[in-house]
N, C-alpha and C positions, 0 to 999 in steps of 0.2 A: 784702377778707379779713374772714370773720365774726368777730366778738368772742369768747375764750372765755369760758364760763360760770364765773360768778363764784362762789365757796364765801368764808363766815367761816373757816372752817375745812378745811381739804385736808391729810388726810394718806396719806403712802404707804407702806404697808406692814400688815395688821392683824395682828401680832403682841399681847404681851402690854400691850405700854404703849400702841400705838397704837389698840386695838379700846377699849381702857377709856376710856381717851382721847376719844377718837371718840364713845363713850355719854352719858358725860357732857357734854361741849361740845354734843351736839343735845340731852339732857334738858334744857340751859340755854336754850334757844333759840335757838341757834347755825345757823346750815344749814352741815350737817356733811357732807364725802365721805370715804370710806376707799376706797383703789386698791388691789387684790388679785389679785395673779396666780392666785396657783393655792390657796394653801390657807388656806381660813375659818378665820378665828381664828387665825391664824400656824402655825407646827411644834412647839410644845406640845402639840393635840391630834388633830395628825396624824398627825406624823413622830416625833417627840423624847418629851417629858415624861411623858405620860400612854399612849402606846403600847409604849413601852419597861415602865413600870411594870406595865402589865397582861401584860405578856408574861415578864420578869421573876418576875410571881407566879402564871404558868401551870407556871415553870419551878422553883418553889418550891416546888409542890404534886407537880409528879415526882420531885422532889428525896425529900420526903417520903414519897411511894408506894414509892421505889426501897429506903429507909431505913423502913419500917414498922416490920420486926421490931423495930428497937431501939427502941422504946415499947409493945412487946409485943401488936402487932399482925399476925395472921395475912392476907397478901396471896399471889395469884397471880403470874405472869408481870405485866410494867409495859413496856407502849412507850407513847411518844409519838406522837398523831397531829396533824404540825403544818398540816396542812389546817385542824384547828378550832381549834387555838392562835390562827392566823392570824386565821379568821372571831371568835372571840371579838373580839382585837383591833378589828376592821373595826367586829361591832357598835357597840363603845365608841365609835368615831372617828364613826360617825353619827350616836349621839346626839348628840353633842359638836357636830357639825357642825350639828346642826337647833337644838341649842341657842341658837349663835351666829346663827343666821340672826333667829332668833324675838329676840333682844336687838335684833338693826338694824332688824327691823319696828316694834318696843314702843318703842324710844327716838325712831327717825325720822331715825336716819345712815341715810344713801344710799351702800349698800355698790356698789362699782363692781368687774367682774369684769374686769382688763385689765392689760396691761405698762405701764408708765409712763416718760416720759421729760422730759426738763428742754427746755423750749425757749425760755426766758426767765427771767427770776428771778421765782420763787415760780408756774411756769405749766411745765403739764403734758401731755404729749399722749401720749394715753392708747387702747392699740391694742386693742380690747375681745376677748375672749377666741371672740364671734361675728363677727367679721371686720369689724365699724365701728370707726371713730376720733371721738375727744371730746378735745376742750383743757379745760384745767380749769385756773382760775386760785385762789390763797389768798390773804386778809387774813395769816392765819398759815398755815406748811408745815410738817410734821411728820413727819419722817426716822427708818420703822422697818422698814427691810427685811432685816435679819438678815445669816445668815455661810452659807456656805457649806462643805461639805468639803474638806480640800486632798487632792491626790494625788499625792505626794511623786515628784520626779520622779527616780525609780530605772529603769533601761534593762528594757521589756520589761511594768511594771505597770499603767499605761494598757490597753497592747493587752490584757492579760489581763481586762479588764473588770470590776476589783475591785468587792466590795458597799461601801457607806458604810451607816454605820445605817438609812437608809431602805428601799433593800433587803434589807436583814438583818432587817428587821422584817416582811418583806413572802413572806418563805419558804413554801412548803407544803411541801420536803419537809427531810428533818435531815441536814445535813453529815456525811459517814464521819470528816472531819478538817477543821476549819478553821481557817486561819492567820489570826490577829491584827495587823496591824501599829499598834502604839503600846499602849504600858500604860499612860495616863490613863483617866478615869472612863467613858468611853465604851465602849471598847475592854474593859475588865475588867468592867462587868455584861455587856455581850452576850457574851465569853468564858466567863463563868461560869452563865449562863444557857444559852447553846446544851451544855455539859459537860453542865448538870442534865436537857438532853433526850434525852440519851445520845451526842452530839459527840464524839471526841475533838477537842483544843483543845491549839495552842500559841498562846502569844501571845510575841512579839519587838519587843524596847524597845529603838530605839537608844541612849537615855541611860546612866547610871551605876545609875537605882532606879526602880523603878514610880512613877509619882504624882510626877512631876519637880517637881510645886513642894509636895510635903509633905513634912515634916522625915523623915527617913532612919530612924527608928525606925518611925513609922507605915508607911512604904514596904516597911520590911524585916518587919510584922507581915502584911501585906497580901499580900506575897510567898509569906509561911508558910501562910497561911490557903488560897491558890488554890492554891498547890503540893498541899498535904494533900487538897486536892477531889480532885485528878487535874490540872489543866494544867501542861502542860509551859512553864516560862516563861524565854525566855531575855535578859539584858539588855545592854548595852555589846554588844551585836549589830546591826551595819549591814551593813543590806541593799544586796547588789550589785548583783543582777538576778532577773528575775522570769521565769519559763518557764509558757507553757500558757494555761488559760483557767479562769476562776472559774466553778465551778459542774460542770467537769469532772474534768482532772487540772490542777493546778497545782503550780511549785515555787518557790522559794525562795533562793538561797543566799545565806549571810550570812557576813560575817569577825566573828567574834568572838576573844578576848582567846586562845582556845586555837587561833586556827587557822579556816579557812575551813571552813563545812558546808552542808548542803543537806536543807532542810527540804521534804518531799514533802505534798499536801495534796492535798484536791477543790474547798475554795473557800478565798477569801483577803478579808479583810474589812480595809479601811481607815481607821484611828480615829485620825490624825497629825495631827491639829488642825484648823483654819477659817481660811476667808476672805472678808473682808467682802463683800455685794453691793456693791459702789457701781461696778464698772466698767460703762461703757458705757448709763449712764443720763443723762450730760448734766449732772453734777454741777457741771463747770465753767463751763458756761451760764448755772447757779443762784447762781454765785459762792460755792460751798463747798469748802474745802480738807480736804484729804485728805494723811495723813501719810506718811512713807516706806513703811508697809505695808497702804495703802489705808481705814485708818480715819478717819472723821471727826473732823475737831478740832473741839473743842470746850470752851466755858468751864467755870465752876463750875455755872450755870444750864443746861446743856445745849442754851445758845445755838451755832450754828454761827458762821462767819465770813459768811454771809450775816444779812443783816436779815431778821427776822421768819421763820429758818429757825433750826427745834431738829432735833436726833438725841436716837431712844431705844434704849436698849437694846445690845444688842454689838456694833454697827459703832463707836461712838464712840470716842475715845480724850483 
């Protein structure tokens, strides 16, 4: 059996800590690998940070166009065309994407494009995204594979084939009405963003207040502020079940505090929190523990319970 190839430095995942990570350990003269599934530079300049904000500020400037007259500005008719909302977006996400590529040429980390898996402590086998396999072994391991969407398991939301922010970002055309589920930070700019492209928009919080871990004053100004846009927000609303398909006709019903009702929509967007990567990569193999809701333990140094194995970023706990 061949040997795997040996790195100073092996990490998996290039998100934000892992790709900077990863630059500097080969600026130093390290021989560096980063293991990437699918998106250069992590879901910051993909999926999340910086595509949400460009799209966000597509949907501030309609906001603006809709809202003219009141800064004494004479305008026409205002729609939204999200085919090039979308394409703006994409542009950004390519520069971003060649950016990062040209950092792992300049620095001399060996970006590796493939699924990774534990098959020994600190040794990885690695299924490359053209249909070869490579083992990859570390001096040091570096654990930054990020979270996932959860999809709350309500009877009927699955089949409905709900968006998560990634496909919410990824839209050409504009929602007649879409439904929210969760009012955290997620969920309330792309709710407030797809309203500004001319959406109608509920959003539905099981909790007590929008923004469940902000003090109840902020939560209840936040409430004011999206209610006065236009969305319809409802809270201490648990969802029962879910009817139809996203992107078509979908529904809703919810019990809330007055009684059961039934929110009708064309798509339904899911923003009820994250779940870590870490199933089914071999974690246990690596000798790293995992707490009752899949995050990694870990110390003050963001040592794991394996040697010579850190976690960065939001899987850790």
């Amino acid at each position: 059996m061949s040997q795997p190839e040996q790195f100073e430095v092996l990490i998996l995942g290039s998100g934000q800590g892992g790709k900077l990570l990863g630059w500097h350990m080969a600026r130093s003269g390290r021989r560096t690998a980063v293991v990437e599934r699918r998106w250069i530079g992590g879901s910051c300049p993909n999926i999340a940070c910086l595509p949400s904000k460009n799209e966000i500020w597509s949907a501030r400037v309609a906001h603006l166009a809709h809202h003219a007259a009141q800064f004494g500005t004479a305008t026409g008719p205002v729609a939204t065309d999200m085919a090039k909302v979308r394409q703006r977006k994409r542009d950004m996400v390519n520069r971003e994407i060649d950016f990062h590529l040209q950092q792992y040429k300049t620095t001399g980390t060996e970006l590796i494009m493939g699924t990774g898996r534990f098959v020994a402590p600190k040794t990885l086998e690695v299924r490359l995204n053209d249909g070869e396999t490579r083992e990859l072994a570390g001096d040091q391991v570096f654990l930054n594979i990020g979270t996932h969407a959860a999809i709350p398991s309500v009877p009927g939301l699955e089949a409905a084939r709900p968006l998560t922010h990634i496909e919410a970002l990824e839209l050409d055309y504009l929602p007649p009405h879409l439904i929210v589920l969760g009012g955290g930070y997620v969920g309330l700019e792309l709710a407030q963003a797809y309203l500004r492209f001319g959406s109608r928009v509920t959003v539905i919080q099981s909790g007590p207040q929008l923004m469940t871990r902000e003090d109840p004053d902020v939560a209840d100004e936040m409430q004011r502020i999206l209610s006065d846009e236009g969305i319809q927000i409802l809270v201490a609303a648990e969802p029962l079940n879910v009817h139809g398909k996203s992107g078509e006709e979908v529904s809703v019903t919810v019990r809330t505090t007055s009684g059961e009702q039934k929110i009708e929509g064309s798509d339904i967007l899911v923003a009820a929190g994250r779940i870590p990567n870490t199933a089914g990569i071999g974690l246990e193999k690596a000798g790293v523990e995992l707490d009752g809701r899949g995050y990694i333990r870990v110390n003050e140094r963001l040592e794991t319970t394996a040697s010579g194995v850190w976690a960065l970023g939001g899987i850790r706990r």
